[in-house]
N, C-alpha and C positions, 0 to 999 in steps of 0.2 A: 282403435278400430278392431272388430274381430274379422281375423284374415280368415275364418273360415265361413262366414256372411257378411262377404265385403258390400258396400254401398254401390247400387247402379244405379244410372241413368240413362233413361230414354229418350232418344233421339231418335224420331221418322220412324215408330217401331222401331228401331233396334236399340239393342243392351250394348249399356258399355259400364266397364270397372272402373270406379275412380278409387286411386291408392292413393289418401294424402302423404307429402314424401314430406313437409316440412309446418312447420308451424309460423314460419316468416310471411309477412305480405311485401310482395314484390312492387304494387304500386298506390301501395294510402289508400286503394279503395275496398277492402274488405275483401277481396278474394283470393283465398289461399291459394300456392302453389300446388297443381295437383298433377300429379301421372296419372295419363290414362290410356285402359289397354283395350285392345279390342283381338279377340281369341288368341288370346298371350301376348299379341306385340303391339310394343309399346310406341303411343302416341308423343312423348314425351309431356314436358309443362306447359299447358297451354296458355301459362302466362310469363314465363323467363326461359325457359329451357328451350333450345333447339330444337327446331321440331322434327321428328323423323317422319317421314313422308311416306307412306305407308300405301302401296296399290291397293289391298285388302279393304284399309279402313274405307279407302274413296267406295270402292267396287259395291260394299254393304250400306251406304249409305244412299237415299232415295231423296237426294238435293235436285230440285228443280234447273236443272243447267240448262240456259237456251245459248246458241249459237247464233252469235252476230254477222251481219253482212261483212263487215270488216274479218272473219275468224276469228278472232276471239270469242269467250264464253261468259257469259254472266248468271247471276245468281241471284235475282232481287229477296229478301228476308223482309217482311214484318214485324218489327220488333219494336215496343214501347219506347218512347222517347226518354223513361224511368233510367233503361240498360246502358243509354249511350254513356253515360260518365264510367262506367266498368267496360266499356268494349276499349273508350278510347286510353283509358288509364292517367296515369300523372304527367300533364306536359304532352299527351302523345305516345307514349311509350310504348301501352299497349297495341294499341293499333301500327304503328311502327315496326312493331317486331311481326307482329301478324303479316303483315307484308311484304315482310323481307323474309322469312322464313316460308313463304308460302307463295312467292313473287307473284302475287296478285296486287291490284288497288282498289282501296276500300271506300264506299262514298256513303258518309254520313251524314245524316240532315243537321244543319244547324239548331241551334238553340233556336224555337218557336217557329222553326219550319216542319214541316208534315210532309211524310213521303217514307219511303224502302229502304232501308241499308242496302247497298249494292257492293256484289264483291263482282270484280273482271280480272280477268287472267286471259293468259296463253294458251291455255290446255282446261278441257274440265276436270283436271284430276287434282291441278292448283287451287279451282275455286271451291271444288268440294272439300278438301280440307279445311283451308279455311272458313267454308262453313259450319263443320263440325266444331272447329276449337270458336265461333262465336258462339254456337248453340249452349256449348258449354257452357262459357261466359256466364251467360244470360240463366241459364239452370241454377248456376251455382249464386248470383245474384237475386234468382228471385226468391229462394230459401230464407233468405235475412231481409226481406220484405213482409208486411203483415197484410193478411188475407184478406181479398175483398169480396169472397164470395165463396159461400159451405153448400154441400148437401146435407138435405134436414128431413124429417119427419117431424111435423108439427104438432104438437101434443096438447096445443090450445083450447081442447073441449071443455064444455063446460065444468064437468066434473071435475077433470084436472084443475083448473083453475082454483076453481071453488077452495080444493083441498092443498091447492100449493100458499092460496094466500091466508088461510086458515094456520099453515106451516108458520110461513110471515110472520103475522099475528105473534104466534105465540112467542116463538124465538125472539121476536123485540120484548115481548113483554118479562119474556123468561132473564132475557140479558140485562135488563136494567140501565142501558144506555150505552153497554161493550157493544152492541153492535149497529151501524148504522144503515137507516132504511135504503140507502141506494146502495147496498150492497146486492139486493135480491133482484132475480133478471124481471121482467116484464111481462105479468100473467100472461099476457095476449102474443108473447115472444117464446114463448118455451120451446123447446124444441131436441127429440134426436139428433144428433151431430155425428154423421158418416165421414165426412172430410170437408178438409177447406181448399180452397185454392186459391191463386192468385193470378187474374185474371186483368188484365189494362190496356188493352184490346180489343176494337168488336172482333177481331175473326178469333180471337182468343176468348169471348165470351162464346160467340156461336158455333166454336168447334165442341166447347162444355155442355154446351146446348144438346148440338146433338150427340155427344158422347153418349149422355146419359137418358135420351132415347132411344138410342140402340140398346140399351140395358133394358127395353120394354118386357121384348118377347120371351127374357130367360127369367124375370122375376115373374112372372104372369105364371111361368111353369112351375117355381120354385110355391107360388101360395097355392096353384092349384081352386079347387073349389072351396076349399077352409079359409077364411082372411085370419092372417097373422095377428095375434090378440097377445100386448106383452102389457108390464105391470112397471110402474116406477112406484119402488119400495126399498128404503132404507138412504141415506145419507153415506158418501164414500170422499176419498180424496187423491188425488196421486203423488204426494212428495211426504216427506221424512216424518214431519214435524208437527202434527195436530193444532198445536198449538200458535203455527205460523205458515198459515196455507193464504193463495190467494187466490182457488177458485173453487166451490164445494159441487158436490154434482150429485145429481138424484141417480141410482140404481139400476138398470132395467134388467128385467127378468121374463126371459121366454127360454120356456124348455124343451121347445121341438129344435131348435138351433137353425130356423129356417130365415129369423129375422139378422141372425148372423151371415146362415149363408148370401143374402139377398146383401146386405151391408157390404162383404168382400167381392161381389161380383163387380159389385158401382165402382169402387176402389179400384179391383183392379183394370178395369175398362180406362178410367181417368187413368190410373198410370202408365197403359199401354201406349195411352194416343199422348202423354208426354205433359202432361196438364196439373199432374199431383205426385207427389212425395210420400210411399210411403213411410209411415213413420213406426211400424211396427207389423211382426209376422201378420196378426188379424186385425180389423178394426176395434176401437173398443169403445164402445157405443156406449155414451153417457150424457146427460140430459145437464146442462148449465144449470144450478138453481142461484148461487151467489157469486160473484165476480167482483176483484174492485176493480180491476176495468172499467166498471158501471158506472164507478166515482167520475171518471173520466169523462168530460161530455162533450169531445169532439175526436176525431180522430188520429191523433198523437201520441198515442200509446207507445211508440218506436222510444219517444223522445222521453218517457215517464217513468219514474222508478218505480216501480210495482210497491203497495202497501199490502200487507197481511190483517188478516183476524187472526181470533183463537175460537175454533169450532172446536175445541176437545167437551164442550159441554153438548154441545147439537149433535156428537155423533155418537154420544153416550143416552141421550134423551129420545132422539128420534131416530135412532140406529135401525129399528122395522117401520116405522110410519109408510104407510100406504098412501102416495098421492094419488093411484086411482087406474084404473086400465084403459088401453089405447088398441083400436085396430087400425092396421097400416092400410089407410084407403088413398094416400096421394105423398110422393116424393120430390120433394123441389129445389130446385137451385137456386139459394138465396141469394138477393144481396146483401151484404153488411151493411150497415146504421141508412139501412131505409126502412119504410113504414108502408104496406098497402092504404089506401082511403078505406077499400070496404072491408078489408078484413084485420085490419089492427096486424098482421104477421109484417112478415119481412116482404118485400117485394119478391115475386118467381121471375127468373130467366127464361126460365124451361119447369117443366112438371110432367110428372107422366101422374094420371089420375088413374087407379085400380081398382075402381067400383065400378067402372062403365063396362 
């Protein structure tokens, strides 16, 4: 980790530090031990560690606590029925310590029952902790979860098409049978890739929803009266080894830097309101063209050893090839492995349309 760009997480709008302290899993389910701090003091392991109970941490956090007729306080949480096996840990464990450490009690939905986590406690400054170290939980599990829904700029125009399958073409033709045809993504699928999320939730689909309609009014300013007009040109890759890559990505090229800045506003909106990760200082906006992923034809990819090509020849051949130019006239929130009827793209959640 670099301690001088340490990793945050957002909770309720607010920031918090996670310092990983160990490299052990405390309970077989994939979630490391993490310290976390909130304006230097320390939360402790929100999965073995005592927890220090911190006025601060409660005070900054914006937990829904209502007050029962009885006194007590409660906290209902929305959370995917995916997280309960990390909230509740091995045997109990987790959820266990969370209760004792935060003397609240935690009510979990059973296996195929539907409903709230609820945390009740004493005091609300009980249940609000406790609700931070789940939110955690739940953050830190939904990272090692695969994405079921991106922001995209669709690049399906005819042109493109035209000249991405002509790319196809030749590339099988050039390879000689090294490469296989469902390597190449889906004329009618192409698409800019802003971010992905991970979304198993309606109020977690329709907070994304309108997340990224809030983002209307500041991209609308950023194009102004010029529409954003960028180029996918040239073949790139992101790991070591050319010759053992497993996903090749078209280029894009815009040099007023306006299609960037419109890219980081989305991002960072999604990671204010707690909904994406990101994964680097800017976005870096690259267009799918070959995936084996693709191989794959259902959703299991979690469960599948990723297979490689060798593109050292396609990024030597077609290293300036022009797939062809795009203006940015509509943003949407896809879903993963669906299909519109009338438009052959992905299915939209949400879309903010910029030619109207």
């Amino acid at each position: 980790m670099d301690v001088i760009q340490p990793q945050f997480i957002w909770i309720d709008k607010r920031c918090y530090r996670k310092n990983p302290i160990s490299s052990l899993y405390a309970d077989g389910n994939n979630v490391p031990l993490t310290d976390v701090e909130v304006k230097g003091k320390s939360l402790g392991s929100f999965e073995t560690s005592e927890y220090d109970d911190e006025a601060d941490a409660c005070e900054m956090t914006n937990a829904p606590v209502e007050q029962l007729e009885d006194g007590r306080f409660r906290v209902k949480m929305n959370i995917a029925s995916e997280y309960y096996s990390k909230i509740i840990g091995r045997n109990g464990d987790s959820k266990r310590q969370i209760e004792r450490d935060t003397k609240v009690q935690l009510f979990i939905p059973k296996k195929g029952q539907s409903g709230d986590v609820a945390i009740t406690g004493m005091n609300a400054k009980d249940v609000t902790s406790a609700f931070v170290r789940i939110n955690l939980i739940v953050s830190n599990a939904r990272k090692r979860m695969p994405f079921t829904h991106f922001v995209s700029i669709p690049l399906s125009t005819p042109d493109i098409k035209t000249r991405f399958l002509q790319f196809k073409n030749d590339v099988l033709r050039f390879s000689r049978g090294a490469i296989e045809d469902d390597l190449f993504q889906n004329a009618d699928k192409l698409h800019l890739t802003i971010g992905t999320l991970v979304l198993l939730t309606n109020d977690e689909r329709v907070q994304a929803a309108q997340s990224l309609q809030n983002c209307k009014n500041r991209i609308r300013d950023i194009i102004g009266p010029n529409p954003i007009e960028f180029e996918i040109r040239g073949v790139e890759y992101m790991n070591d080894d050319p010759e053992k890559i497993d996903i090749l990505y078209g280029r894009c090229v815009e040099n007023s830097g306006r299609l960037q800045q419109l890219a980081d506003i989305i991002v960072d909106r999604l990671e204010t309101d707690g909904l994406l990760d990101r994964q680097y200082e800017r976005v870096k906006l690259h267009a799918t063209l070959m995936n084996s992923l693709f191989k794959v034809k259902d959703d299991s990819e979690e469960n599948t050893v990723r297979s490689t090509f060798n593109a050292k020849p396609i990024l030597e051949n077609w290293k300036d090839y022009s797939f062809g130019f795009v203006s940015v006239n509509e943003i949407h929130l896809s879903q993963r492995y669906s299909t519109s009827q009338s438009t052959k793209y992905y299915v939209a959640s949400s879309q903010i349309a910029l030619n109207q």
